[in-house]
mmCIF file as Biopython writes it, N, C-alpha, C and O atoms, coordinates in Angstrom:
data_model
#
loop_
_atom_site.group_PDB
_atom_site.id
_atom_site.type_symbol
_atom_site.label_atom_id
_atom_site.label_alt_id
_atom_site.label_comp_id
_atom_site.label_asym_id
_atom_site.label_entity_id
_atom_site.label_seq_id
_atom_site.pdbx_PDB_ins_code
_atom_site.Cartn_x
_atom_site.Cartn_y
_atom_site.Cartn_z
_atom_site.occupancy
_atom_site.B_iso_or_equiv
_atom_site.auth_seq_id
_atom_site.auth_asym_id
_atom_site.pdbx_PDB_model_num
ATOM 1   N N  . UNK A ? 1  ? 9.382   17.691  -7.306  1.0 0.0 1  A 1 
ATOM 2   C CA . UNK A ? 1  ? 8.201   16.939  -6.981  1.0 0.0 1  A 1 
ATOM 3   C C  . UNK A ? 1  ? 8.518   15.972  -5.838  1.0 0.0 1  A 1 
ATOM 4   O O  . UNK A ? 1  ? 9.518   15.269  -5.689  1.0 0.0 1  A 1 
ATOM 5   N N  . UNK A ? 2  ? 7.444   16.097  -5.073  1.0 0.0 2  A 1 
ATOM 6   C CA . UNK A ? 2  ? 7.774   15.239  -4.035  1.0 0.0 2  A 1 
ATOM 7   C C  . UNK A ? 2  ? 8.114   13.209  -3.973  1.0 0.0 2  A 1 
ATOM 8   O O  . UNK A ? 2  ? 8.929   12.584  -3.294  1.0 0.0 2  A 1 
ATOM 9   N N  . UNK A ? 3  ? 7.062   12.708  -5.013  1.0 0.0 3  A 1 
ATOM 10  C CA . UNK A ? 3  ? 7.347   11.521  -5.080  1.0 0.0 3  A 1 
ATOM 11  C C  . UNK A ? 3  ? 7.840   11.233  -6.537  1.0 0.0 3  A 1 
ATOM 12  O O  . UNK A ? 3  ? 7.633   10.082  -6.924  1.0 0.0 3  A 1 
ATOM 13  N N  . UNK A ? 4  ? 8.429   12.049  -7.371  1.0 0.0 4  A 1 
ATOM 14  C CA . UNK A ? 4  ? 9.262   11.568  -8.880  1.0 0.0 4  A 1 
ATOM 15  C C  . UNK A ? 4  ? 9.981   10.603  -9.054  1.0 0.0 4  A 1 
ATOM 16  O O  . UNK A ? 4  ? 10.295  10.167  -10.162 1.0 0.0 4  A 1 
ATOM 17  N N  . UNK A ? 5  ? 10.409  10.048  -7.734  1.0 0.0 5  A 1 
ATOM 18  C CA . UNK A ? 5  ? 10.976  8.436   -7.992  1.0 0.0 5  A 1 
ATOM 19  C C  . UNK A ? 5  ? 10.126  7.130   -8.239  1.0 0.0 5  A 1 
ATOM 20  O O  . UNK A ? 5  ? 10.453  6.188   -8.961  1.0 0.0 5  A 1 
ATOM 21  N N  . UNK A ? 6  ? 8.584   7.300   -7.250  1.0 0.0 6  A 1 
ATOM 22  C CA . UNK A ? 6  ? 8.069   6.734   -7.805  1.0 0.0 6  A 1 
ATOM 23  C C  . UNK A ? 6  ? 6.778   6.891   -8.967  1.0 0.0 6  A 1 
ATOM 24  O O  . UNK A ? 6  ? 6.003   5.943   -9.097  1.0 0.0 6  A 1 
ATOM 25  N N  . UNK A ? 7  ? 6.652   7.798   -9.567  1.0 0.0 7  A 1 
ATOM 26  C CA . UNK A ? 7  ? 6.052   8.314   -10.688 1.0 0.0 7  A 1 
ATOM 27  C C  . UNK A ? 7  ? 7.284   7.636   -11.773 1.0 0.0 7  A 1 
ATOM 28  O O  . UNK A ? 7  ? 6.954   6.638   -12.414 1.0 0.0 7  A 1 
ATOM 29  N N  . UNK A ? 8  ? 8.721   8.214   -11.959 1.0 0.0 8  A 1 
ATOM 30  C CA . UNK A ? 8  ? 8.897   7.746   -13.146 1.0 0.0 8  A 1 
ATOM 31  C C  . UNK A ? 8  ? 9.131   5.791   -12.798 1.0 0.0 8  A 1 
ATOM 32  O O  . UNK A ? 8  ? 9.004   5.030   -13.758 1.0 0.0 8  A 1 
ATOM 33  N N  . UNK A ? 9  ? 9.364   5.378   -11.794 1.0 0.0 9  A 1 
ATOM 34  C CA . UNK A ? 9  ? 9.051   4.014   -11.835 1.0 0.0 9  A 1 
ATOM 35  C C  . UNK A ? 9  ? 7.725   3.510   -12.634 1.0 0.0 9  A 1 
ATOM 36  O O  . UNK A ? 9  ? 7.534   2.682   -13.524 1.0 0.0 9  A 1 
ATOM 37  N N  . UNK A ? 10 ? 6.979   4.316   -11.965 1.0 0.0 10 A 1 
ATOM 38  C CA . UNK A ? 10 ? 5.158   3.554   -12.261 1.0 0.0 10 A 1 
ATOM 39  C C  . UNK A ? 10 ? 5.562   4.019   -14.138 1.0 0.0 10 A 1 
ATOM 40  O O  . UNK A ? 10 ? 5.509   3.007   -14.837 1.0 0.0 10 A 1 
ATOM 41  N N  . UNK A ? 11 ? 5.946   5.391   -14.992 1.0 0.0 11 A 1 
ATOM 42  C CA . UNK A ? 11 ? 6.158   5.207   -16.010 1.0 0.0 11 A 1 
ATOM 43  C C  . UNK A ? 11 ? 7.051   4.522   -16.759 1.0 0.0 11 A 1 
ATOM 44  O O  . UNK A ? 11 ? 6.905   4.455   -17.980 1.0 0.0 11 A 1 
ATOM 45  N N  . UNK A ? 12 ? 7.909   4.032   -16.230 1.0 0.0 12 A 1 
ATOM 46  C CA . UNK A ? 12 ? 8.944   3.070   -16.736 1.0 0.0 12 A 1 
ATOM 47  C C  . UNK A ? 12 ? 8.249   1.810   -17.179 1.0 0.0 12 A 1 
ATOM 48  O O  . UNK A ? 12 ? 8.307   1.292   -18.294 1.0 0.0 12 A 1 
ATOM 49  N N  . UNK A ? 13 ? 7.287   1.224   -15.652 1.0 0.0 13 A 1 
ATOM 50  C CA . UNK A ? 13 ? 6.589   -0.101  -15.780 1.0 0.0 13 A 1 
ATOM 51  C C  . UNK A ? 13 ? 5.705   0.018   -16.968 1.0 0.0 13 A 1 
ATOM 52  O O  . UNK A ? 13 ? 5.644   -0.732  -17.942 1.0 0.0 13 A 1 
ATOM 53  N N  . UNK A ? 14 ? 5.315   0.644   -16.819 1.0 0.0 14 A 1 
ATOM 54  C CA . UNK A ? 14 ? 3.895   1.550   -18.230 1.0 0.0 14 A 1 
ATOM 55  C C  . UNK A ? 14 ? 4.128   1.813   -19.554 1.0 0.0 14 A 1 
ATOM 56  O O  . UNK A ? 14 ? 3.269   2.195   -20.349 1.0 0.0 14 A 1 
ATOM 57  N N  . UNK A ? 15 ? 5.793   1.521   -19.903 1.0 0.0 15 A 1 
ATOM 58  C CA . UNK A ? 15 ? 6.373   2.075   -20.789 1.0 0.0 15 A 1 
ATOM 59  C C  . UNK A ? 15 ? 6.715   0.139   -21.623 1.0 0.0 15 A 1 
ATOM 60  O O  . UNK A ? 15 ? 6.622   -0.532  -22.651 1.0 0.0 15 A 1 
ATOM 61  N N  . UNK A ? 16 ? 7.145   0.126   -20.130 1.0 0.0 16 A 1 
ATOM 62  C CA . UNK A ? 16 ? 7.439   -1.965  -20.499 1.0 0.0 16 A 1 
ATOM 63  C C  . UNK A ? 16 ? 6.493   -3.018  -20.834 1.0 0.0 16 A 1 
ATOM 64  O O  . UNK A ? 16 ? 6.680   -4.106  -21.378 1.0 0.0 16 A 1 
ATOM 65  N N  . UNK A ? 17 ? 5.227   -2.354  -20.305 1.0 0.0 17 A 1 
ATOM 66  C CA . UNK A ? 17 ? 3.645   -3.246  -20.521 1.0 0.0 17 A 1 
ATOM 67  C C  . UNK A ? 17 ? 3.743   -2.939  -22.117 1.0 0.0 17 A 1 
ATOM 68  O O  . UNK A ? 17 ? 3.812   -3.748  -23.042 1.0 0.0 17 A 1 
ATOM 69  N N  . UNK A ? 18 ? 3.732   -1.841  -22.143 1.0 0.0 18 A 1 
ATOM 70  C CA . UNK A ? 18 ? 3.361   -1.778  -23.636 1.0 0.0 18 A 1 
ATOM 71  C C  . UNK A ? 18 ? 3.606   -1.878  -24.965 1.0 0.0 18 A 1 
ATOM 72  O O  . UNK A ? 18 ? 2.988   -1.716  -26.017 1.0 0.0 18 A 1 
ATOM 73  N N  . UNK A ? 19 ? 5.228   -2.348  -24.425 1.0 0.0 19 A 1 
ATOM 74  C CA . UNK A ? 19 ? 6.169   -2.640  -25.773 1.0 0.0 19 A 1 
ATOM 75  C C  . UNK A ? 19 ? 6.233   -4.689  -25.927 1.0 0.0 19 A 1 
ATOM 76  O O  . UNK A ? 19 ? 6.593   -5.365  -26.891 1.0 0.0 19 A 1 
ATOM 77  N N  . UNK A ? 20 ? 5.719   -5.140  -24.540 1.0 0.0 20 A 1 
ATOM 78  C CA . UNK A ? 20 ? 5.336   -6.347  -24.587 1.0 0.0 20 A 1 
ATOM 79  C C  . UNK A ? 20 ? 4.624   -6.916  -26.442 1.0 0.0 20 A 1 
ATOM 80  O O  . UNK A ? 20 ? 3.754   -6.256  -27.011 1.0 0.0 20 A 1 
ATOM 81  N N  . UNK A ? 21 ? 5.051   -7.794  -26.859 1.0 0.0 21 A 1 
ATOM 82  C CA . UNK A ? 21 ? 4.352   -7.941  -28.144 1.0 0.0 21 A 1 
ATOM 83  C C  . UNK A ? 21 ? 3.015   -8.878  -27.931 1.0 0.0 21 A 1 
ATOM 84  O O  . UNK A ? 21 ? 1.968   -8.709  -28.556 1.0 0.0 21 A 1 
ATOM 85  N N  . UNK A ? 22 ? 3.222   -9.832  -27.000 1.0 0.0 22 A 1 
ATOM 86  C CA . UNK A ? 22 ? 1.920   -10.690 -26.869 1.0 0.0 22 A 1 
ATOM 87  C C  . UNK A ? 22 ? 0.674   -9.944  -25.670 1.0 0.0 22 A 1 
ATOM 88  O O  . UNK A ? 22 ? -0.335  -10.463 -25.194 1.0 0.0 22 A 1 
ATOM 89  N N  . UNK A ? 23 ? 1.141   -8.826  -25.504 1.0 0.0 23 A 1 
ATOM 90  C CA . UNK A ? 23 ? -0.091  -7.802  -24.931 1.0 0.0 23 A 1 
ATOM 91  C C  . UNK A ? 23 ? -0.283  -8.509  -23.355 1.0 0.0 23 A 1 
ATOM 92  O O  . UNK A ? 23 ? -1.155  -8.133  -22.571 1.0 0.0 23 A 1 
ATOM 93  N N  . UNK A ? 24 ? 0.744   -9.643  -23.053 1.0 0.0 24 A 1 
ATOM 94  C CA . UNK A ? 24 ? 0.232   -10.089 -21.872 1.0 0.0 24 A 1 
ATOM 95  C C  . UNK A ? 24 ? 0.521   -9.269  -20.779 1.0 0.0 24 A 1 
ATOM 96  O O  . UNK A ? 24 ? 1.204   -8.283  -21.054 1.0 0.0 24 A 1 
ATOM 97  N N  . UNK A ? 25 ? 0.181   -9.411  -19.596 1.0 0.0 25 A 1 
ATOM 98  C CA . UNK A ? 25 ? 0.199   -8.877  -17.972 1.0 0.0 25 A 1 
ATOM 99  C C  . UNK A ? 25 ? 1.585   -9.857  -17.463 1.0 0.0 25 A 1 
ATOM 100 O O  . UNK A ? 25 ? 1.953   -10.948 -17.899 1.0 0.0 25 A 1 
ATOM 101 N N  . UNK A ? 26 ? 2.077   -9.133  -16.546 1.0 0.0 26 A 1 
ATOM 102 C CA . UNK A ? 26 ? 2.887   -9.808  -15.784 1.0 0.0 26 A 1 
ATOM 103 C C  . UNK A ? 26 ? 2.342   -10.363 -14.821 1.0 0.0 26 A 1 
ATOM 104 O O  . UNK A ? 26 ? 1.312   -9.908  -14.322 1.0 0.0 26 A 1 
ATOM 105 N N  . UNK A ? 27 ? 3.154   -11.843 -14.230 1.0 0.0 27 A 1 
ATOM 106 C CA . UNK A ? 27 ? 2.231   -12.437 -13.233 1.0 0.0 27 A 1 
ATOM 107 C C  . UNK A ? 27 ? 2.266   -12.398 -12.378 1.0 0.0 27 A 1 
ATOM 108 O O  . UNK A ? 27 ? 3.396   -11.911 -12.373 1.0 0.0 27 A 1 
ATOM 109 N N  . UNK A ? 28 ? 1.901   -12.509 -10.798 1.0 0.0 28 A 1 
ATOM 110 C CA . UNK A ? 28 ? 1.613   -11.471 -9.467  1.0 0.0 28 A 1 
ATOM 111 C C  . UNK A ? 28 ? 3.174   -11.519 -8.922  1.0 0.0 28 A 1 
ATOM 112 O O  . UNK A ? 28 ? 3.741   -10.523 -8.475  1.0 0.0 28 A 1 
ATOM 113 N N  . UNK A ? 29 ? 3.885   -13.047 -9.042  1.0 0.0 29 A 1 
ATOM 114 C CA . UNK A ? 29 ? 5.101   -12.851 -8.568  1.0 0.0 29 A 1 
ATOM 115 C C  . UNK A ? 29 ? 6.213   -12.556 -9.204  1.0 0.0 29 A 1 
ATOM 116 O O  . UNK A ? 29 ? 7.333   -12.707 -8.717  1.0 0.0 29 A 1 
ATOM 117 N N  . UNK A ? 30 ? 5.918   -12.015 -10.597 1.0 0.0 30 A 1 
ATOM 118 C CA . UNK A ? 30 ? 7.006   -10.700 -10.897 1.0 0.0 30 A 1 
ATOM 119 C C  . UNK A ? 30 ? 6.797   -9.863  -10.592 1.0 0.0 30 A 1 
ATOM 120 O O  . UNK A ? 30 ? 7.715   -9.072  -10.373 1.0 0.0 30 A 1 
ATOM 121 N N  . UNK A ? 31 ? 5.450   -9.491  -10.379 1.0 0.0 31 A 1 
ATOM 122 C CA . UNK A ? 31 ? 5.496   -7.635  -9.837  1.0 0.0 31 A 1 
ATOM 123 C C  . UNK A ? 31 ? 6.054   -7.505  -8.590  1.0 0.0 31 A 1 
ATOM 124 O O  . UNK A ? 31 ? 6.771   -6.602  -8.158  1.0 0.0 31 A 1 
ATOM 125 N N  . UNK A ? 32 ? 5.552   -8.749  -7.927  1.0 0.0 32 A 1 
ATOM 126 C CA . UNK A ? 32 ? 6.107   -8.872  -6.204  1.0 0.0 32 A 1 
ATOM 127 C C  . UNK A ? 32 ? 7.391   -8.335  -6.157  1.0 0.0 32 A 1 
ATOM 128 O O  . UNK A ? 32 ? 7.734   -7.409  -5.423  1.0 0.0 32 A 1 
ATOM 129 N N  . UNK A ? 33 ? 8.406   -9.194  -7.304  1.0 0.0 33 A 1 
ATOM 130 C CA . UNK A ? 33 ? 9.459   -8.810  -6.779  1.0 0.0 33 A 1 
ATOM 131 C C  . UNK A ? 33 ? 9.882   -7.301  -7.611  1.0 0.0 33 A 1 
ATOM 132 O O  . UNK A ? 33 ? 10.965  -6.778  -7.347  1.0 0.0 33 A 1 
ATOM 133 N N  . UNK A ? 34 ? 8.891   -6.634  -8.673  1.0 0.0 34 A 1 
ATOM 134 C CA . UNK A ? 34 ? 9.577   -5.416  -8.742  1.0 0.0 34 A 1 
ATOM 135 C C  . UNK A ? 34 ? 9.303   -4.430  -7.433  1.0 0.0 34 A 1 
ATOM 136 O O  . UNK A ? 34 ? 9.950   -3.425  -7.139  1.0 0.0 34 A 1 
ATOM 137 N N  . UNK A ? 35 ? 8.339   -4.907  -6.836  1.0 0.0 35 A 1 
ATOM 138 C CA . UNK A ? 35 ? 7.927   -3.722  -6.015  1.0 0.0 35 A 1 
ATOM 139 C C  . UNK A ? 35 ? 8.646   -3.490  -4.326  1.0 0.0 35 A 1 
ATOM 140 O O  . UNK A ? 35 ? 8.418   -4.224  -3.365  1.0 0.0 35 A 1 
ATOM 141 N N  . UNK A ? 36 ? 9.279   -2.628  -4.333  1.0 0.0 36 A 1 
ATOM 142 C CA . UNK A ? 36 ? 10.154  -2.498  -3.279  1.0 0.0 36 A 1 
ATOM 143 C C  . UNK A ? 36 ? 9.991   -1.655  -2.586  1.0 0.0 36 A 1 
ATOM 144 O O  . UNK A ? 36 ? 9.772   -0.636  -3.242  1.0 0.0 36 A 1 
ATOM 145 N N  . UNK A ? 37 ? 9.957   -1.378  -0.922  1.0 0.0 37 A 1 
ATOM 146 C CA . UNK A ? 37 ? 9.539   -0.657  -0.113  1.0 0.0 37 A 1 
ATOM 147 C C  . UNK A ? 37 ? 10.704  0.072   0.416   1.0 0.0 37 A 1 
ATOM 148 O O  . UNK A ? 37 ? 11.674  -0.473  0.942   1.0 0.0 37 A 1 
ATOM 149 N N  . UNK A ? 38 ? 10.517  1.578   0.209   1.0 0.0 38 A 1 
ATOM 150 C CA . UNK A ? 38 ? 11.141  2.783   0.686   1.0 0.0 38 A 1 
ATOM 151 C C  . UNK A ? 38 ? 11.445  2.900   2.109   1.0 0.0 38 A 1 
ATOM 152 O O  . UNK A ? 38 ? 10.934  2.172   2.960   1.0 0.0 38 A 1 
ATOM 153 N N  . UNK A ? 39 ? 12.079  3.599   2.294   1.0 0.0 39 A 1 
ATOM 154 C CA . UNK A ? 39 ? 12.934  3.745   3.630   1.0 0.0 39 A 1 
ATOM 155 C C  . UNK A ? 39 ? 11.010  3.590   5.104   1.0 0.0 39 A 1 
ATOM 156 O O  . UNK A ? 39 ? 10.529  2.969   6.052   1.0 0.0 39 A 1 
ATOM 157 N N  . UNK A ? 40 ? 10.748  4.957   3.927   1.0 0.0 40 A 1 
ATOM 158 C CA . UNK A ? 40 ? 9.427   4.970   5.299   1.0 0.0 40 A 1 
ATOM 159 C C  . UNK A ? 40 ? 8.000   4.237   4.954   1.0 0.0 40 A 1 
ATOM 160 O O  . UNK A ? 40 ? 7.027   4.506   5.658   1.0 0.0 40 A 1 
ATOM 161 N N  . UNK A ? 41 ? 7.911   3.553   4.152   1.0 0.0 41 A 1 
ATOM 162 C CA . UNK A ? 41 ? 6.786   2.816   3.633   1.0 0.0 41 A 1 
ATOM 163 C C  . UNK A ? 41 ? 6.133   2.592   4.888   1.0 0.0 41 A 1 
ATOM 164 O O  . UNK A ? 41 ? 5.255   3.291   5.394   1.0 0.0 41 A 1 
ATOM 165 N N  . UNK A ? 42 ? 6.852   1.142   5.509   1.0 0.0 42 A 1 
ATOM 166 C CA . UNK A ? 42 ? 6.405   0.400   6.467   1.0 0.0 42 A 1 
ATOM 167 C C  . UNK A ? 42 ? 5.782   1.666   7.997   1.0 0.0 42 A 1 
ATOM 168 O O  . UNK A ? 42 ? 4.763   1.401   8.634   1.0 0.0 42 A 1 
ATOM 169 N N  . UNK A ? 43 ? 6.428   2.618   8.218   1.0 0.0 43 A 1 
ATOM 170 C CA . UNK A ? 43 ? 6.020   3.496   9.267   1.0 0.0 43 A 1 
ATOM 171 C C  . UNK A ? 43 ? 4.653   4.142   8.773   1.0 0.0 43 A 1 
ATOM 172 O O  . UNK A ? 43 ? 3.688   4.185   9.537   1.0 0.0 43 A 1 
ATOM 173 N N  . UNK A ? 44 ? 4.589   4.683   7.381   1.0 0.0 44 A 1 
ATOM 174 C CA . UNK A ? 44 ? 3.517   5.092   7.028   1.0 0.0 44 A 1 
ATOM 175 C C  . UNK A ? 44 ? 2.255   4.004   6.773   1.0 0.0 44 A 1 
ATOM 176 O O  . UNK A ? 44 ? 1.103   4.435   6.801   1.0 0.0 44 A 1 
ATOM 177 N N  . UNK A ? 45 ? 2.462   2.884   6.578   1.0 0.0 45 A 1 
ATOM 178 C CA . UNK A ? 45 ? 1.311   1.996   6.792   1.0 0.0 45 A 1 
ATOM 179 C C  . UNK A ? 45 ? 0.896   1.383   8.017   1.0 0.0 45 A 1 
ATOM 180 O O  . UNK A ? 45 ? -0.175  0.778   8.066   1.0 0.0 45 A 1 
ATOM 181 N N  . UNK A ? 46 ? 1.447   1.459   8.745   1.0 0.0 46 A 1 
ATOM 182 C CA . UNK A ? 46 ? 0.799   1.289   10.424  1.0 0.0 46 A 1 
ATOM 183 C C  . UNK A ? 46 ? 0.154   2.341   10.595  1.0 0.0 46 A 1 
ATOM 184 O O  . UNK A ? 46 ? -1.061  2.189   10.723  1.0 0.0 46 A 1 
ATOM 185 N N  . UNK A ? 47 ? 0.791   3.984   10.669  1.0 0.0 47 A 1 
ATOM 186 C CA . UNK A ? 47 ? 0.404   5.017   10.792  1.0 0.0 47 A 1 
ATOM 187 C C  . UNK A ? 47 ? -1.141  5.113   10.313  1.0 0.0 47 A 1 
ATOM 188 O O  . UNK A ? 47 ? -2.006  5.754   10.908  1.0 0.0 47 A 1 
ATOM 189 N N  . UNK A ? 48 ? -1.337  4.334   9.091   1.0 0.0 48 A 1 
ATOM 190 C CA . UNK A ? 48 ? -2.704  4.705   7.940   1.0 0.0 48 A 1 
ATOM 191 C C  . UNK A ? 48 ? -3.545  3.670   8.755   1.0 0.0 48 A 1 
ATOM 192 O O  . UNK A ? 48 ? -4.723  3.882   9.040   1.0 0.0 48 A 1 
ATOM 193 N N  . UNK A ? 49 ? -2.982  2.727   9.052   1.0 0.0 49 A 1 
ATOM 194 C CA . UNK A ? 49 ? -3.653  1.584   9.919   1.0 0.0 49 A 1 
ATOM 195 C C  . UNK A ? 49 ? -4.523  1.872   11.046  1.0 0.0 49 A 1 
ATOM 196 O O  . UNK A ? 49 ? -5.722  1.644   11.209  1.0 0.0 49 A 1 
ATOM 197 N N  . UNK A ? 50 ? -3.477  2.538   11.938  1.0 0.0 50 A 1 
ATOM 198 C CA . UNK A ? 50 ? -4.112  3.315   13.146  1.0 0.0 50 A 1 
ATOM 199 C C  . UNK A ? 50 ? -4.791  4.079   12.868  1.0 0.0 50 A 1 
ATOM 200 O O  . UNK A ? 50 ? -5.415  4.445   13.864  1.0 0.0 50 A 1 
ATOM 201 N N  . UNK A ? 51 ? -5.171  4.783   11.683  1.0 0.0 51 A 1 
ATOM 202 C CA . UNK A ? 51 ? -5.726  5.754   11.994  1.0 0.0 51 A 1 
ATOM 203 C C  . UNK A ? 51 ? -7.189  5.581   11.102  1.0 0.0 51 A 1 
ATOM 204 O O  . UNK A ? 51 ? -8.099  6.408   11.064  1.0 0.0 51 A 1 
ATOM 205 N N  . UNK A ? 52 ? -7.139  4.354   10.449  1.0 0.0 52 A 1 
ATOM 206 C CA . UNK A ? 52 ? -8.165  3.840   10.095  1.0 0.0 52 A 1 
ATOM 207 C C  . UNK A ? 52 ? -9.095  2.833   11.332  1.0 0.0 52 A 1 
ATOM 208 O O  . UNK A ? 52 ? -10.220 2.958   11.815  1.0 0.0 52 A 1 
ATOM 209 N N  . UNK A ? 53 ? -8.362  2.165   11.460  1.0 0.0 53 A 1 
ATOM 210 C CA . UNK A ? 53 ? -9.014  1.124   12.673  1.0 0.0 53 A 1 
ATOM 211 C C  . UNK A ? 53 ? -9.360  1.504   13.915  1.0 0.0 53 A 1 
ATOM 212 O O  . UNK A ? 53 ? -10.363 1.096   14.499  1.0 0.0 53 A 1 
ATOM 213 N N  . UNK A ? 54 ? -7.902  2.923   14.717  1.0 0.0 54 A 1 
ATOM 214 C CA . UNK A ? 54 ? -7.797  2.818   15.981  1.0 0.0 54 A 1 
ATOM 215 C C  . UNK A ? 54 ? -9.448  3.141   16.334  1.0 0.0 54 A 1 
ATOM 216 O O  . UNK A ? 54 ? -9.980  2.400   17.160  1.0 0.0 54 A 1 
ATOM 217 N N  . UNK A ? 55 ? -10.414 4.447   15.598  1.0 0.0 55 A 1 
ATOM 218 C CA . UNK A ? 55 ? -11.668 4.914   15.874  1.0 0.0 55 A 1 
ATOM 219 C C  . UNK A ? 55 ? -12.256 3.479   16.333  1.0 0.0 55 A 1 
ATOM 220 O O  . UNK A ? 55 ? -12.429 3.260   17.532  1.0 0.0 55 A 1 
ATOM 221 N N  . UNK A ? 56 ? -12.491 2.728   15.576  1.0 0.0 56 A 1 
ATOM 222 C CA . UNK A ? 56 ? -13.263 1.740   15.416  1.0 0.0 56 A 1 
ATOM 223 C C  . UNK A ? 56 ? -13.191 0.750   16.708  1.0 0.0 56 A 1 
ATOM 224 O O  . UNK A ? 56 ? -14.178 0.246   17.243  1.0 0.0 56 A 1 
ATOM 225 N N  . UNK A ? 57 ? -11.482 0.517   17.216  1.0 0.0 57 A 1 
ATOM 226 C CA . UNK A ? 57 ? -10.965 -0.111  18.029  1.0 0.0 57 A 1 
ATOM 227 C C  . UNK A ? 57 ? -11.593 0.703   19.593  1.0 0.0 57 A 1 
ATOM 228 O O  . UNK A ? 57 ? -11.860 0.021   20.582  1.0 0.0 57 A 1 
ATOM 229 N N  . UNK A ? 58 ? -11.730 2.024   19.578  1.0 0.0 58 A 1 
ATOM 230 C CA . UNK A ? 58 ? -11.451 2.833   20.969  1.0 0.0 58 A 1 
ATOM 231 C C  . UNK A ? 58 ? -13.350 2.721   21.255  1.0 0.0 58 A 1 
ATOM 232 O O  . UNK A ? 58 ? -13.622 2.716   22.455  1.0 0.0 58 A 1 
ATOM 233 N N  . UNK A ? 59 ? -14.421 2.649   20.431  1.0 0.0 59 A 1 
ATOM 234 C CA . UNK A ? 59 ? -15.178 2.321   20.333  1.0 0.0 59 A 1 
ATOM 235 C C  . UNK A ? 59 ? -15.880 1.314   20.857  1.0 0.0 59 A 1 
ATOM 236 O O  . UNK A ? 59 ? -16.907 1.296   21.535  1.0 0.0 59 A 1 
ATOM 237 N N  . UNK A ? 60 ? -14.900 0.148   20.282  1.0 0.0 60 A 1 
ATOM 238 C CA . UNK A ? 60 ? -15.674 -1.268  20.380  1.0 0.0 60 A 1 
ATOM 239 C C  . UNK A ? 60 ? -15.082 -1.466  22.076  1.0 0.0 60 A 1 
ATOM 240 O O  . UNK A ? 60 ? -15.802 -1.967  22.940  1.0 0.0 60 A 1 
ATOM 241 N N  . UNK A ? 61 ? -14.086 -1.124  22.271  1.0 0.0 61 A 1 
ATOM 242 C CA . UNK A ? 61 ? -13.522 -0.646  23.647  1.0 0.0 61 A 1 
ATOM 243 C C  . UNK A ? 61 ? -14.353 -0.305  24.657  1.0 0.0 61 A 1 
ATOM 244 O O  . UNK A ? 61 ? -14.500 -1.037  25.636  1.0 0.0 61 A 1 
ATOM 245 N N  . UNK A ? 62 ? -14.956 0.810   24.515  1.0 0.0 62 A 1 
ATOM 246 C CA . UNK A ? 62 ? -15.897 1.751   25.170  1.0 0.0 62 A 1 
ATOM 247 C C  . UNK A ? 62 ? -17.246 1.008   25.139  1.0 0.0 62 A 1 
ATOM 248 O O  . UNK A ? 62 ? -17.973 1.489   26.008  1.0 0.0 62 A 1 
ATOM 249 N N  . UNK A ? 63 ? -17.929 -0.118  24.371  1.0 0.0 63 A 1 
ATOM 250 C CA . UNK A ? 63 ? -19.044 -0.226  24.572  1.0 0.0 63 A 1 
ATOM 251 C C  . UNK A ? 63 ? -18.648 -2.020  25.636  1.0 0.0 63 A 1 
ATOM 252 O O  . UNK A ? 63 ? -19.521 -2.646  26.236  1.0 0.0 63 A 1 
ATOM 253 N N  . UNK A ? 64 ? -17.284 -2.393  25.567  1.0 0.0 64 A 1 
ATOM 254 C CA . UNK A ? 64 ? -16.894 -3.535  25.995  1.0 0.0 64 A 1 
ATOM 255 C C  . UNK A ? 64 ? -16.646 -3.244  27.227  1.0 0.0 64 A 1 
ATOM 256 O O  . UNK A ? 64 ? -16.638 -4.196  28.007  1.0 0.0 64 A 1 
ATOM 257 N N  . UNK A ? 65 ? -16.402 -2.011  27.716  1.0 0.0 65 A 1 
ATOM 258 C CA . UNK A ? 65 ? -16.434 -1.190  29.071  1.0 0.0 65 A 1 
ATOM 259 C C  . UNK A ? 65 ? -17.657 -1.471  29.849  1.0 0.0 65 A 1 
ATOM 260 O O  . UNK A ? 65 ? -17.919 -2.247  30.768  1.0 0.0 65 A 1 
ATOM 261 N N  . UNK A ? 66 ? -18.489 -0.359  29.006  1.0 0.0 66 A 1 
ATOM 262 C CA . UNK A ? 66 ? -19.673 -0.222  29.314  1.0 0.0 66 A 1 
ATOM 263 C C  . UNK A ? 66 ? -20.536 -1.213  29.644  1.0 0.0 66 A 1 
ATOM 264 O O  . UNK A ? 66 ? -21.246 -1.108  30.644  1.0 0.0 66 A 1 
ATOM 265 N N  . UNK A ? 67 ? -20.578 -2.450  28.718  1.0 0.0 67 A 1 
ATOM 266 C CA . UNK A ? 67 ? -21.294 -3.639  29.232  1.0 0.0 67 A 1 
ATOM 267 C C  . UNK A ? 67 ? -20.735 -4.246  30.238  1.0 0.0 67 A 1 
ATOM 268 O O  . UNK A ? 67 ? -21.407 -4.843  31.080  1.0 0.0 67 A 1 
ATOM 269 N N  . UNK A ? 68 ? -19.539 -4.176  30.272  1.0 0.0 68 A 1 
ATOM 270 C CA . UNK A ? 68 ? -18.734 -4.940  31.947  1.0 0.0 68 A 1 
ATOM 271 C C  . UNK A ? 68 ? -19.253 -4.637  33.183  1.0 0.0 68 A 1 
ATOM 272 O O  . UNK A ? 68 ? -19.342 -5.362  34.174  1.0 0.0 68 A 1 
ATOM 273 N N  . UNK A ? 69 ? -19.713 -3.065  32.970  1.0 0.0 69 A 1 
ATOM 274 C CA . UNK A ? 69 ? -20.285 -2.139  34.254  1.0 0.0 69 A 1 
ATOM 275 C C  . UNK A ? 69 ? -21.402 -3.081  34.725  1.0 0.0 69 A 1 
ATOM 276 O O  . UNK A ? 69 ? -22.105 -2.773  35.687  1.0 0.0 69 A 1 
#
């Protein structure tokens, strides 16, 4: 499987919520620090970035052109 490292992580965490006895949640800055970024995380979220925004960006571009004319 391609991502099984982080599948059995996410079941590990899932496994630890639930043996908790007071049923509580962990609080934002423990998860912070369980959660750790993979070699290519950071390349793949610019990547998702660009390719969410750049449309939007090449656009607002083109009509910022256009009114200059």
């Amino acid at each position: 499987m391609i991502l099984q490292s982080k599948l059995d992580r996410a079941m590990e965490w899932l496994k630890d919520q639930s043996k908790k006895p007071d049923g509580r949640k962990e609080g934002k800055e423990e998860r912070e620090e369980n959660t750790l970024l993979e070699k290519k995380d950071v390349s793949a979220l610019i990547l998702s970035a660009l390719c969410v925004f750049g449309p939007i960006l090449l656009v607002l571009l083109a009509i910022a052109l256009w009114a200059y004319r």
